[in-house]
Residue frames as qw, qx, qy, qz and C-alpha x, y, z in Angstrom:
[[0.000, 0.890, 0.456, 0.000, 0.00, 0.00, 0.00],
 [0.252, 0.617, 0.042, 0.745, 1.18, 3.45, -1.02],
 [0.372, -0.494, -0.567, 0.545, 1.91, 5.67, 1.97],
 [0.234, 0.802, 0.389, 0.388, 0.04, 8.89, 1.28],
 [0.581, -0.690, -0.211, 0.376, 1.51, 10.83, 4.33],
 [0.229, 0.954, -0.100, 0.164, 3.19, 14.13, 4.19],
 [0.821, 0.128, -0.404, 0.381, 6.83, 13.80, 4.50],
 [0.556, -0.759, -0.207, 0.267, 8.27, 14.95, 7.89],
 [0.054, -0.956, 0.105, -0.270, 10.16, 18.12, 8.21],
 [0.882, -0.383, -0.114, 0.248, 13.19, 16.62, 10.02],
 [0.366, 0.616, -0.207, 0.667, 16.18, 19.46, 9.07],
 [0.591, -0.427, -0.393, 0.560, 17.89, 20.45, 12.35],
 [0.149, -0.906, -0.395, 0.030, 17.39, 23.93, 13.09],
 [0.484, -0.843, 0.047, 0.229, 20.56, 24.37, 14.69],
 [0.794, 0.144, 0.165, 0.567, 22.73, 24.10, 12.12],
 [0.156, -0.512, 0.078, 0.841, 25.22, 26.92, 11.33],
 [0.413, 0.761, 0.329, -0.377, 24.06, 29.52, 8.94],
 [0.788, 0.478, 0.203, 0.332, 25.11, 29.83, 5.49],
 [0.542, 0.072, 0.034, 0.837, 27.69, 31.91, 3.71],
 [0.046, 0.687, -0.004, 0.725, 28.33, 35.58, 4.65],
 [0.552, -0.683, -0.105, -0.467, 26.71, 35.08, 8.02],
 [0.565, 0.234, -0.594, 0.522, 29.13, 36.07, 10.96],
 [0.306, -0.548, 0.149, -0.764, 26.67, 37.60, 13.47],
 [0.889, -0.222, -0.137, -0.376, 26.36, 34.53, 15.09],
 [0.645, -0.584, 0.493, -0.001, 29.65, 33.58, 16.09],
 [0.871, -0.066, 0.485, -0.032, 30.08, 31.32, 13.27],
 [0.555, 0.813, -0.137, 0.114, 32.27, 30.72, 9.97],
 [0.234, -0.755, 0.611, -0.054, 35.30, 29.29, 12.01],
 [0.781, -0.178, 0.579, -0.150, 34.95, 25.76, 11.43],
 [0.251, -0.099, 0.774, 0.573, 35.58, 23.10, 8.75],
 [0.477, 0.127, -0.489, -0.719, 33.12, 22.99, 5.84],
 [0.545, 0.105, 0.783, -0.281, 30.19, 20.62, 6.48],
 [0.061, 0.188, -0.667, -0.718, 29.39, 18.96, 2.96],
 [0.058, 0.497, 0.828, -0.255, 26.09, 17.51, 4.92],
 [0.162, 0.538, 0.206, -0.801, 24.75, 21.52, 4.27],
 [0.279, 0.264, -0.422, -0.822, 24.60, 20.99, 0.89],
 [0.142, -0.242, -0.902, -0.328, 22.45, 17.50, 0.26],
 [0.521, -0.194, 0.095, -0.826, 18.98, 16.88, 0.79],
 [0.180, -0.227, 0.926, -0.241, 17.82, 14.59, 2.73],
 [0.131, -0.264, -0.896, -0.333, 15.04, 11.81, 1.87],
 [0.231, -0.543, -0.755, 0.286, 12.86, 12.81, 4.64],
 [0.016, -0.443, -0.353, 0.824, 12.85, 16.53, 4.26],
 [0.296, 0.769, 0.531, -0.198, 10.17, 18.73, 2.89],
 [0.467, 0.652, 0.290, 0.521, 9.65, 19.96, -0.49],
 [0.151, -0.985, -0.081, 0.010, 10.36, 23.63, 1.62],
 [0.782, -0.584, 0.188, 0.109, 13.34, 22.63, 2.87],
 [0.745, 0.220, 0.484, 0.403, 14.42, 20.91, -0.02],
 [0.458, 0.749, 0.254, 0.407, 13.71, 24.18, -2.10],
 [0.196, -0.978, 0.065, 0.006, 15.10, 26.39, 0.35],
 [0.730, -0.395, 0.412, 0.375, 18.90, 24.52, 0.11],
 [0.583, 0.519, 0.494, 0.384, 18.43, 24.25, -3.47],
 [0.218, 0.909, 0.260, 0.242, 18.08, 27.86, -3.51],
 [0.107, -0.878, 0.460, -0.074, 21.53, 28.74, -1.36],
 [0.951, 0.126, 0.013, 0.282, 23.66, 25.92, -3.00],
 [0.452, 0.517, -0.194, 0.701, 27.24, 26.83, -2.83],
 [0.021, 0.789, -0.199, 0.581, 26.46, 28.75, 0.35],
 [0.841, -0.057, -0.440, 0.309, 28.44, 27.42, 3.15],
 [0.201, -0.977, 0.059, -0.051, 29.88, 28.73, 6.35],
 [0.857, 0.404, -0.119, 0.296, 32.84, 29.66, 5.66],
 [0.650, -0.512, -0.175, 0.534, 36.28, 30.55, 7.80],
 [0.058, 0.956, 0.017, -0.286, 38.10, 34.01, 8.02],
 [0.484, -0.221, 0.648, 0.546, 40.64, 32.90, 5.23],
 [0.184, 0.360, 0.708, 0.579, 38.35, 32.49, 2.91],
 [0.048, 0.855, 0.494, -0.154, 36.23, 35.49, 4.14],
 [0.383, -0.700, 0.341, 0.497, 39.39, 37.51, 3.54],
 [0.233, 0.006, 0.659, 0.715, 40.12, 35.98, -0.37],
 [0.252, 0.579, 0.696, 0.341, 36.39, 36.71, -0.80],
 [0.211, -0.901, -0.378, -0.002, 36.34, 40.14, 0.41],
 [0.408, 0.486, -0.274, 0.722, 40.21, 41.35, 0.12],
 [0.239, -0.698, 0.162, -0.656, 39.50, 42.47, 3.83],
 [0.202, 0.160, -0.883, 0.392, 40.00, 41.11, 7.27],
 [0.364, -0.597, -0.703, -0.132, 36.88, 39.16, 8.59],
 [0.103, 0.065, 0.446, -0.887, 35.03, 42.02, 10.73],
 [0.022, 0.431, 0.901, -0.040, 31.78, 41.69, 12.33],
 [0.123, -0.098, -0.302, -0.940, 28.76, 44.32, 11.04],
 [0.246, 0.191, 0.563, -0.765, 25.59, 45.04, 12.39],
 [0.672, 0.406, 0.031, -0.618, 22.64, 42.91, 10.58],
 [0.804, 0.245, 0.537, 0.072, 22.04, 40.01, 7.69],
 [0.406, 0.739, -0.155, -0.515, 23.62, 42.51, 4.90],
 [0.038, 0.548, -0.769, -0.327, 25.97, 40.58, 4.02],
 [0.525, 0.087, 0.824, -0.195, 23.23, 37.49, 4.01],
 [0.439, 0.594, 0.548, -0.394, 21.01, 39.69, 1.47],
 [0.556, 0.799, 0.095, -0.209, 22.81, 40.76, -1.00],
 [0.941, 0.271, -0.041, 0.200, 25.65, 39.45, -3.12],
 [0.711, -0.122, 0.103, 0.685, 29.81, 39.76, -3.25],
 [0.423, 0.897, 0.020, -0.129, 30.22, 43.15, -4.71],
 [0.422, -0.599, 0.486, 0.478, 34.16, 42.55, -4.37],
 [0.488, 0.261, 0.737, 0.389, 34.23, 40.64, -8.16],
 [0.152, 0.897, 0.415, -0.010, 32.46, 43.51, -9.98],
 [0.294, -0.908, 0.131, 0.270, 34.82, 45.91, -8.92],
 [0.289, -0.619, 0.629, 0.373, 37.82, 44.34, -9.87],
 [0.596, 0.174, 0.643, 0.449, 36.67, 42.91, -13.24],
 [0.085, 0.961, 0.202, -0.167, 35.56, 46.62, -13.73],
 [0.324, -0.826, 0.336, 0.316, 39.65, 47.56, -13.14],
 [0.561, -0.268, 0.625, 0.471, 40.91, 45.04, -15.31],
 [0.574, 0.454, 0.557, 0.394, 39.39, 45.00, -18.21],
 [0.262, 0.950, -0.093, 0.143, 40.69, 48.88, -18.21],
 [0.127, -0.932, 0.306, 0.146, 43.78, 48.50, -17.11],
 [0.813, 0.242, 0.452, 0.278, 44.69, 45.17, -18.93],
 [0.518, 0.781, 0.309, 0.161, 44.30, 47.12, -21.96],
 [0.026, -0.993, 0.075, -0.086, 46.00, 50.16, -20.71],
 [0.650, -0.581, 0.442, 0.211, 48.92, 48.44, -19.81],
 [0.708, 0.392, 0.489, 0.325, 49.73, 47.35, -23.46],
 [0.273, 0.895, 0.216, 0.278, 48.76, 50.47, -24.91],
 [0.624, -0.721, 0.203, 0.222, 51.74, 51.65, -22.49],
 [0.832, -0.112, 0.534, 0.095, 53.79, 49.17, -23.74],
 [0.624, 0.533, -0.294, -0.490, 53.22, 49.22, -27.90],
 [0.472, 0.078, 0.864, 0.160, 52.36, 45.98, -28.16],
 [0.393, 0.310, 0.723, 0.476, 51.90, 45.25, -31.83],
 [0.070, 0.480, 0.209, 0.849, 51.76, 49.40, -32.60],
 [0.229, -0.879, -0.314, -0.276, 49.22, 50.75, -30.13],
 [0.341, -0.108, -0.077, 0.931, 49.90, 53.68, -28.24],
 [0.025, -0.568, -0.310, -0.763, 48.22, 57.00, -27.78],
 [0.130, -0.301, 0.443, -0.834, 47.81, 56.83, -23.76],
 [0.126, 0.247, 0.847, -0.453, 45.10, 54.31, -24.04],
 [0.422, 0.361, 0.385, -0.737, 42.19, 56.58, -25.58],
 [0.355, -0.023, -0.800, -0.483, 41.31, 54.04, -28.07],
 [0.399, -0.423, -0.814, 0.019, 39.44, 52.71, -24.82],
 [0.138, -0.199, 0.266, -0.933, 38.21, 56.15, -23.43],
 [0.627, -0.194, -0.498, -0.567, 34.88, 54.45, -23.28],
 [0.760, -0.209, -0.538, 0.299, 36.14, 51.24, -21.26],
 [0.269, 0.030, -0.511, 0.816, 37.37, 53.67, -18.69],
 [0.475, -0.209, 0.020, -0.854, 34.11, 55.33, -18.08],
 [0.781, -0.274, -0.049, -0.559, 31.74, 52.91, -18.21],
 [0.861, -0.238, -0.332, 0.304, 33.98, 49.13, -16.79],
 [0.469, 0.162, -0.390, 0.776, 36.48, 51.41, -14.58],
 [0.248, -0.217, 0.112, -0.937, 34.31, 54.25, -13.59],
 [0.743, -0.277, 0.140, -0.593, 30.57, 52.65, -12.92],
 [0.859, -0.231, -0.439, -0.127, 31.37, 49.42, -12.04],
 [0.445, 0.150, -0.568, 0.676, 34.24, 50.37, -9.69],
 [0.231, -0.306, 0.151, -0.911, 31.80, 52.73, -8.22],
 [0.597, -0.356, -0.332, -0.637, 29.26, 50.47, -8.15],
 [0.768, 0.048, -0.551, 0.323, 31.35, 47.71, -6.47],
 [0.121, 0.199, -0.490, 0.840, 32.50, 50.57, -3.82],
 [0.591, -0.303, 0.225, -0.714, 28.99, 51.51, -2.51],
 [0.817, -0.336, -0.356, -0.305, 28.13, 47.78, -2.58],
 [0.469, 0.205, -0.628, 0.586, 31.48, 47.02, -0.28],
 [0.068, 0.303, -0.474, 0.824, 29.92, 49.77, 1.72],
 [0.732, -0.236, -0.133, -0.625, 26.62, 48.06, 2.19],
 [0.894, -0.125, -0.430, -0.020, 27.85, 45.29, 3.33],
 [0.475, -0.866, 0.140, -0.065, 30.15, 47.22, 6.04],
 [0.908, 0.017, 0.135, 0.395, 33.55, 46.42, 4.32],
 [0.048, 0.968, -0.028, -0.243, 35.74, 49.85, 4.39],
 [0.318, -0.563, 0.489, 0.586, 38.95, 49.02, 3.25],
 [0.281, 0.317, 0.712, 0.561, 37.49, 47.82, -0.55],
 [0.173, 0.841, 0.510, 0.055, 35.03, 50.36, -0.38],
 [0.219, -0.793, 0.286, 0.491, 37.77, 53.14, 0.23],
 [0.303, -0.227, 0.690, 0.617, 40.08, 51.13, -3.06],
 [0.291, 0.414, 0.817, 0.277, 37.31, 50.56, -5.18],
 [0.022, 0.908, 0.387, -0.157, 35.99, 54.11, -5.13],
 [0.016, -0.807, 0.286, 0.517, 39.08, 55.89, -5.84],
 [0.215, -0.171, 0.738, 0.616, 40.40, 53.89, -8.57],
 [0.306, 0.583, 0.752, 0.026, 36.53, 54.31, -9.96],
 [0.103, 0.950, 0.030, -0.293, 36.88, 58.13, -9.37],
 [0.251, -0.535, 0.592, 0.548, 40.73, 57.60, -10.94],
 [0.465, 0.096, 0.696, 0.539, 39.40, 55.87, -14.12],
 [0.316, 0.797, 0.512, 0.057, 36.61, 58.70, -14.61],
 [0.236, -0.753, 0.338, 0.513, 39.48, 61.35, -14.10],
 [0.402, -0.230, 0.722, 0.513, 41.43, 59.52, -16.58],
 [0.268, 0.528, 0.777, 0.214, 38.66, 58.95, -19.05],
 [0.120, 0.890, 0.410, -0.160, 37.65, 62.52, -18.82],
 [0.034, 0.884, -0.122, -0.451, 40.73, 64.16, -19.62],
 [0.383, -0.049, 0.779, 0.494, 41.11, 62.29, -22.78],
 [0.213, 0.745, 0.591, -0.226, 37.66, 63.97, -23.60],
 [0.238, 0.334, 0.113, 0.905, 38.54, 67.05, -26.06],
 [0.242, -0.709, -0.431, -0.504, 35.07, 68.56, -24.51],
 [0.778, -0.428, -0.323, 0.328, 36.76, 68.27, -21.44],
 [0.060, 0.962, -0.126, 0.233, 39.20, 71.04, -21.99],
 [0.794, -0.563, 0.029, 0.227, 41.96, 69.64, -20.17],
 [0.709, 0.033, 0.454, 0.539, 44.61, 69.91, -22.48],
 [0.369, 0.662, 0.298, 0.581, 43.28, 72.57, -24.77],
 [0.495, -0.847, -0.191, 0.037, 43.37, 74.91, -21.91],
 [0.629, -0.582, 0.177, 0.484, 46.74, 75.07, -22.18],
 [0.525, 0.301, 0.342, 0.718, 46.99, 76.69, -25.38],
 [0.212, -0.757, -0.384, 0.485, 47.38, 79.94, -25.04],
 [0.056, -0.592, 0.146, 0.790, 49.26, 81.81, -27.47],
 [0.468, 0.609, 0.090, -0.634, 47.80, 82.79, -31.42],
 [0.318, 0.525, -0.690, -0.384, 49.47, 80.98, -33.50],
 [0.030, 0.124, 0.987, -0.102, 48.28, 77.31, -31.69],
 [0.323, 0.420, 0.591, -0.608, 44.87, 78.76, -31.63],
 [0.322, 0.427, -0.343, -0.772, 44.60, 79.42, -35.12],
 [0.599, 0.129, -0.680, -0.402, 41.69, 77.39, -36.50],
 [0.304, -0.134, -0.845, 0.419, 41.11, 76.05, -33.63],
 [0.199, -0.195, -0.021, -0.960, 37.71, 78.50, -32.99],
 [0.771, -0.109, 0.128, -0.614, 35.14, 76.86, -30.66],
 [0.773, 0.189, -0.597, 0.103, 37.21, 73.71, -30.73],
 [0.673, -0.699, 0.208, -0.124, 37.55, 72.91, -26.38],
 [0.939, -0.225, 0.230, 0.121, 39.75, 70.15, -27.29],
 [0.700, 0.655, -0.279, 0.046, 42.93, 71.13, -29.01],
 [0.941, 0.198, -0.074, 0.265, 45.11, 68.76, -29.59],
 [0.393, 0.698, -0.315, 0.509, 48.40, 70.99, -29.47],
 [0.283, -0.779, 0.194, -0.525, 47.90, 71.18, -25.82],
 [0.992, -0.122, 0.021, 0.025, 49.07, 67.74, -25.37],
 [0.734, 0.137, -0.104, 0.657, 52.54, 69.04, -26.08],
 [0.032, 0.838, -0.250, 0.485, 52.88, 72.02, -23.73],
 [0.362, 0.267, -0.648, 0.614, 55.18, 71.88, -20.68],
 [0.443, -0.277, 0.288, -0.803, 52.16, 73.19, -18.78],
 [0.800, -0.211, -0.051, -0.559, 50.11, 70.47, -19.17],
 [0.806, 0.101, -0.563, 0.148, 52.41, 67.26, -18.78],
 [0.206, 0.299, -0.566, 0.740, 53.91, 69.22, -15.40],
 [0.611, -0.198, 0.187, -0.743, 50.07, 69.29, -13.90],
 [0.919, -0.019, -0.278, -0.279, 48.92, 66.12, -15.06],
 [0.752, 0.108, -0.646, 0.077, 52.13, 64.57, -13.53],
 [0.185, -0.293, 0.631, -0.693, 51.77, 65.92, -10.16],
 [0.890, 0.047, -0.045, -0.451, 47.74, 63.54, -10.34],
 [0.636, 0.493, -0.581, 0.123, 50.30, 60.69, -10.88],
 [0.150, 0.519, -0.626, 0.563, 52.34, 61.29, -8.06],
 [0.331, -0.271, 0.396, -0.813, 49.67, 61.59, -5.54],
 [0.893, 0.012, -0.167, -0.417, 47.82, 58.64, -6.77],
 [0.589, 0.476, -0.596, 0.270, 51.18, 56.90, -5.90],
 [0.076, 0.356, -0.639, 0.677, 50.84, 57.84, -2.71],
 [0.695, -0.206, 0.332, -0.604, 47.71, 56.77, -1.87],
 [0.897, 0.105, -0.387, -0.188, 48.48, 53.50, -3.65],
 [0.434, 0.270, -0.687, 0.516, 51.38, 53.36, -0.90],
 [0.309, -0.136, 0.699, -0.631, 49.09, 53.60, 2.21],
 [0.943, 0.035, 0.001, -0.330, 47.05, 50.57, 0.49],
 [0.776, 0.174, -0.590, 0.140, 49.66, 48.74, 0.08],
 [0.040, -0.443, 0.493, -0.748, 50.39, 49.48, 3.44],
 [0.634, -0.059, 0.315, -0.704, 47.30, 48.38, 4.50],
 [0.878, 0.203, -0.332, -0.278, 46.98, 45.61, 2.35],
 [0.147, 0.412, -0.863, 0.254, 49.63, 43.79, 4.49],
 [0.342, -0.052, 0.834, -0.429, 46.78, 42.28, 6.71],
 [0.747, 0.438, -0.201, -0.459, 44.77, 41.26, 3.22],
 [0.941, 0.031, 0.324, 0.091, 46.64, 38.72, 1.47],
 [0.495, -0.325, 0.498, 0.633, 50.13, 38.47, -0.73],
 [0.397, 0.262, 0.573, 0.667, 48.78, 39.17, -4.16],
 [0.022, 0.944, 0.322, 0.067, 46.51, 42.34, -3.01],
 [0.425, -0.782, 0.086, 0.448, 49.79, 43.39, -1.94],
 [0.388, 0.050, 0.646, 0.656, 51.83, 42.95, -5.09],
 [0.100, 0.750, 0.482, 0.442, 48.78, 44.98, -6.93],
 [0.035, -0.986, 0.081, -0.141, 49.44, 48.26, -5.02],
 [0.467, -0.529, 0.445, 0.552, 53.33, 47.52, -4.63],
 [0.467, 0.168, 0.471, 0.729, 53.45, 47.50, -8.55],
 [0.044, 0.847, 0.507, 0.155, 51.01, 49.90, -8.68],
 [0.249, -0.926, 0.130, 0.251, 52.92, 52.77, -6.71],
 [0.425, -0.377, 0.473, 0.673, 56.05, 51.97, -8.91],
 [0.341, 0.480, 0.693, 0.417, 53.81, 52.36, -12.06],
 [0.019, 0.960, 0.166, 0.224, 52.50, 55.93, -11.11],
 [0.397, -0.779, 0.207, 0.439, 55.91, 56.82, -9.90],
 [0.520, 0.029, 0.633, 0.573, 57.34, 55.97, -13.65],
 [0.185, 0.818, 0.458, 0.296, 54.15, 58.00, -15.31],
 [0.147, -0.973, 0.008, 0.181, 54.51, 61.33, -13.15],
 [0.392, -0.718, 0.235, 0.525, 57.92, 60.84, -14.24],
 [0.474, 0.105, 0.624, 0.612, 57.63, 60.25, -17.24],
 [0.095, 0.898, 0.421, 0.088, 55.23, 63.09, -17.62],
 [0.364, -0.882, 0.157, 0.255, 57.76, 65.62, -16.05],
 [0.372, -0.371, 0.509, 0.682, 60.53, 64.98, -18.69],
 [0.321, 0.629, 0.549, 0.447, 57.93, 64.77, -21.64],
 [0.049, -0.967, -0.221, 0.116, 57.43, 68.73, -19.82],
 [0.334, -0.798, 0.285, 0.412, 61.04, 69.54, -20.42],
 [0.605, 0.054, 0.591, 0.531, 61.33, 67.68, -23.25],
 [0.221, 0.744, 0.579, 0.249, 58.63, 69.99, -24.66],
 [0.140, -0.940, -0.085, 0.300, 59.58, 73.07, -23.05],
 [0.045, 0.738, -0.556, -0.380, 63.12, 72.57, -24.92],
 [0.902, 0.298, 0.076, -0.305, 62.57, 70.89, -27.81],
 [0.548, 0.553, -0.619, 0.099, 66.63, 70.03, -28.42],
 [0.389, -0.417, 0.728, -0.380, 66.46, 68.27, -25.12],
 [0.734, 0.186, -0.584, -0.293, 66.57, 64.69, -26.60],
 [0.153, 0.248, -0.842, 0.453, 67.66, 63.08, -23.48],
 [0.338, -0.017, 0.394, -0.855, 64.57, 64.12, -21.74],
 [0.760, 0.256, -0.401, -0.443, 62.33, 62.50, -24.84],
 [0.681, 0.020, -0.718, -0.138, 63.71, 59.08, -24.40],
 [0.156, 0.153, -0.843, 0.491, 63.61, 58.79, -20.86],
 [0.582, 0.120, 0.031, -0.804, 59.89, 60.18, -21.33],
 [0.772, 0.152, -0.570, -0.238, 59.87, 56.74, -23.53],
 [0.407, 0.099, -0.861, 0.290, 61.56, 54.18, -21.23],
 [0.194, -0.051, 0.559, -0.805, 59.49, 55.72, -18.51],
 [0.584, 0.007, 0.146, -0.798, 56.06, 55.04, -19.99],
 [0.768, 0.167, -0.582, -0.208, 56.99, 51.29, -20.82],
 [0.236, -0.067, -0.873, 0.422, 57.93, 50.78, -17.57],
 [0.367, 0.021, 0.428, -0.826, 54.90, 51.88, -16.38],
 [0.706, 0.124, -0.309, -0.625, 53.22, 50.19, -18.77],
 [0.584, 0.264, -0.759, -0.114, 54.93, 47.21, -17.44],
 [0.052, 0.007, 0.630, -0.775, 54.46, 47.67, -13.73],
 [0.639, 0.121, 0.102, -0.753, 50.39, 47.93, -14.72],
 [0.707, 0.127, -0.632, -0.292, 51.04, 44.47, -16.39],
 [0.242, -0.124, -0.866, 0.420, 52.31, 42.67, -13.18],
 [0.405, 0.112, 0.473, -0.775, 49.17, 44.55, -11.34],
 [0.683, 0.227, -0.367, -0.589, 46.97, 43.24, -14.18],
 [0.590, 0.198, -0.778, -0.085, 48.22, 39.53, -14.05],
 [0.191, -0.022, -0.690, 0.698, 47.74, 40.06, -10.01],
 [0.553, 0.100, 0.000, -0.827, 44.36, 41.43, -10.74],
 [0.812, 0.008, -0.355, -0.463, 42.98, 38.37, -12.75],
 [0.285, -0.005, -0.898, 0.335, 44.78, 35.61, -10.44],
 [0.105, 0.031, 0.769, -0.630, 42.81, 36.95, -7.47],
 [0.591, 0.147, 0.149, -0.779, 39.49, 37.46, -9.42],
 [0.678, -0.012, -0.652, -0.339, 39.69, 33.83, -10.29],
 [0.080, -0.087, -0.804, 0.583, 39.95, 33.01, -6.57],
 [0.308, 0.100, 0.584, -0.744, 37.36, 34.82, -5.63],
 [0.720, 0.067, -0.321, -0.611, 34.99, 33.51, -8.56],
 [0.534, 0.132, -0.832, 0.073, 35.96, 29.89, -7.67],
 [0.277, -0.052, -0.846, 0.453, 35.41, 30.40, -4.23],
 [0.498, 0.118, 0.253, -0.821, 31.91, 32.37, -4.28],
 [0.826, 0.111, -0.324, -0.448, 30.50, 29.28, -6.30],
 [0.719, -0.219, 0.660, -0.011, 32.23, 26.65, -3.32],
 [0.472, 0.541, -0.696, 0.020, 34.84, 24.87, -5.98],
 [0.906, -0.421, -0.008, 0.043, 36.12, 21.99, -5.09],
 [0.780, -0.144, -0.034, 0.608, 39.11, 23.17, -5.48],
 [0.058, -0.973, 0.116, 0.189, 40.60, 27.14, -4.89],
 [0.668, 0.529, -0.149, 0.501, 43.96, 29.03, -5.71],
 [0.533, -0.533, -0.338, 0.564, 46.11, 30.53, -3.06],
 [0.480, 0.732, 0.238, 0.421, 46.58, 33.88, -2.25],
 [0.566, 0.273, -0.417, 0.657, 48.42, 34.37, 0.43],
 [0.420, -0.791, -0.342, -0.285, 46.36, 35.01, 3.00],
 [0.286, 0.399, -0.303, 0.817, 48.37, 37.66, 5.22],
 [0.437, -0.616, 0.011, -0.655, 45.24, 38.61, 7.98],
 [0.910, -0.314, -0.206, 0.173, 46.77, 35.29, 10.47],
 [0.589, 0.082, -0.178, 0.784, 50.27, 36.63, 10.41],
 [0.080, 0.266, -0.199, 0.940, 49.50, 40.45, 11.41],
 [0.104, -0.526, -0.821, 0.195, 46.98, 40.57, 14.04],
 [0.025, 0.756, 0.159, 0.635, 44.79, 43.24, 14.44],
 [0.035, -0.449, 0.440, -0.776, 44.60, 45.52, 17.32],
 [0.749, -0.227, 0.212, -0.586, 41.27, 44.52, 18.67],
 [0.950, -0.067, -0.264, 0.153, 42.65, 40.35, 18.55],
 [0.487, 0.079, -0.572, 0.655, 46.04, 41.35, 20.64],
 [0.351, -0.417, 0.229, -0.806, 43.50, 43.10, 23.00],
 [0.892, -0.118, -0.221, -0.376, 41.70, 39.90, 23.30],
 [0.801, 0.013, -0.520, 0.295, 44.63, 37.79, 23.77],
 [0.030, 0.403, -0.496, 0.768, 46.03, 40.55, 26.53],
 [0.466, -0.313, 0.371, -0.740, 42.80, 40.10, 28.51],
 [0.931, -0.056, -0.347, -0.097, 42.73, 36.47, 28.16],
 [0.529, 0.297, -0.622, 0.495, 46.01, 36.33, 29.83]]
């Protein structure tokens, strides 16, 4: 005889909660591979309700750290229950402008011009997704990505804009009749790309971006080994531009200074190379974290770096344990 009965409801309550969810104490342990089946006996709810957070798993502050480039800290609420990674986003936003840009650097197989073949890509994958990536970071109560991911969002619309003729950046610096001729209601001229004024401005922006990539990398010490390596090449890459901007200004200001000219050159290939290692350090970690937001059975290291430096508040802990 057929047993018509409703199946019983038997899931244990008490299990730990899925992935993201540290308000509870939990996300220290090993992986339980029991979270993910379904059992004979439970109920179609149940059943749909696993089905529907497959992959999520609680998961330890290593791997909260590769998914989140940040050291596991604990945030007021379920945000991080409700609403996806934003870290990924962000940083396939960066690459697929600075990939590019790093070539163009380079002249690989002829390009050149600074990049503004991809003036576009910098707006809309550098600019709004970097942005977008930052506010989510900050919804989910993660400041140190939401701090990187916002300036290098506001650094690719910078960038992107003053490649803009409408922009004026550049034309702005023509000033005297003879560059202006023909040039009548034109914002964008071109000429101004080769005054002393403008390469000497533009390479102080450089600099300064240098410096803030040095207190991330700073920071990034309690992250993991390959976030570091992205803002350690990084800060030698904008320290090669600004300088290579600053001799293109002298090359320009005196136009028999040849010396100035090629070092202008060597400079902007080593930047260009320095943006490659950040690039190749870019897509390593965003295949981690893709692997490990869809639970892989298998991951890539990345040097997780947030065990070895403690923070303040954990050597407070251990003091008053003592």
């Amino acid at each position: 005889m057929n047993d018509d009965r409703p199946l019983q409801n038997t899931t244990d309550h008490h299990d730990p909660p899925l992935e993201k969810d540290f308000s509870n104490g939990y996300g220290h342990g090993n992986m339980n591979n029991n979270n993910l089946t379904m059992g004979s006996e439970e109920s179609n709810g149940a059943a749909l309700n696993r089905i529907r957070t497959a992959g999520s798993v609680s998961i330890s502050p290593e791997l909260f750290e590769k998914l989140y480039l940040s050291p596991e800290n604990r945030v007021k609420g379920d945000l991080r229950k409700t609403f996806g990674n934003p870290t990924p986003i962000a940083l396939i936003g960066f690459l697929l402008s600075l990939t590019p840009l790093s070539c163009d650097l380079m002249g690989w197989r002829g390009a050149g011009g600074n990049g503004a073949s991809d003036t576009a890509a910098y707006f809309f994958f550098g600019g709004i997704l970097m942005i977008l990536g930052s506010i989510g970071e900050w919804i989910v109560g993660n400041t140190f990505p939401f701090v990187v991911f916002g300036t290098f969002g506001a650094f690719w619309l910078t960038f992107a804009g003053t490649l803009v003729p409408s922009f004026n950046a550049y034309g702005a610096y023509v000033t005297t009749p003879a560059q202006m001729a023909g040039q009548d209601g034109n914002p964008g001229n071109p000429l101004g790309l080769q005054t002393p004024g403008f390469n000497a401005s533009f390479a102080f922006f450089l600099l300064f971006m240098g410096l803030v990539c040095l207190i991330f990398l700073i920071c990034s010490l309690r992250t993991n080994i390959v976030f570091f390596m992205i803002f350690f090449s990084l800060v030698c890459a904008f320290g090669c531009l600004a300088g290579a901007y600053w001799n293109l200004a002298l090359a320009y200001e005196n136009p028999t200074n040849t010396m100035a000219a090629k070092r202008a050159g060597k400079l902007v290939v080593a930047g260009g190379a320095f943006t490659f290692v950040t690039s190749m350090a870019g897509w390593w970690i965003f295949f981690a974290i893709m692997l490990a937001s869809l639970d892989f059975p298998f991951s890539i290291p990345v040097g997780d770096l947030s065990h070895i430096i403690k923070g303040a508040s954990e050597k407070q802990k251990m003091k008053d344990a003592v």
